[in-house]
C-alpha positions, 0 to 999 in steps of 0.5 A, spaced: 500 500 500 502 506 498 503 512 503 497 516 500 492 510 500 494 508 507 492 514 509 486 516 504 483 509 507 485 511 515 481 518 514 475 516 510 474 510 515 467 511 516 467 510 524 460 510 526 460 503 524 466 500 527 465 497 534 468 499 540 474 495 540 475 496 532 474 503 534 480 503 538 484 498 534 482 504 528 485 510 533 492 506 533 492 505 526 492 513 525 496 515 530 502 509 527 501 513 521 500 521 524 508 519 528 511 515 521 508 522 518 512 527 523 517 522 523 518 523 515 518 531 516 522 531 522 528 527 517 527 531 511 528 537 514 534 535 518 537 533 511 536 540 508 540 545 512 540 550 507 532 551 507 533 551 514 537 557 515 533 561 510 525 559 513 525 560 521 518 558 521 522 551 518 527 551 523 522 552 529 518 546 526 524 542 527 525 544 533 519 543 535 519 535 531 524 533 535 521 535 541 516 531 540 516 523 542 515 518 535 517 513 538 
């Protein structure tokens, strides 16, 4: 599966139908995939200091991503 369809099938999951227990298994899914997302950011960030040092707000964003726990 592709990132974009791993993510377009974990966002337009139609939750009004899903038991408690798929419910819980759903919100894990998507908080996997939402950390695995930052996780990208935060390491294509890091690899472009160039950008970094011309975009303070992108700077800050990295700042604040590996604050953040992904693990």
């Amino acid at each position: 599966m592709t990132d974009a369809s791993e993510t377009d099938r974990l966002v337009n999951t139609d939750v009004s139908t899903l038991t408690a227990t798929e419910l819980r298994a759903h919100l894990e899914e998507v908080e996997r995939r939402m950390k695995e997302l930052l996780r990208a950011e935060r390491d294509l960030l890091e690899a472009n200091a160039e950008v970094l040092s011309a975009h303070p707000t992108l700077q800050a964003r990295l700042t604040h991503l590996r604050t953040t726990a992904l693990d």
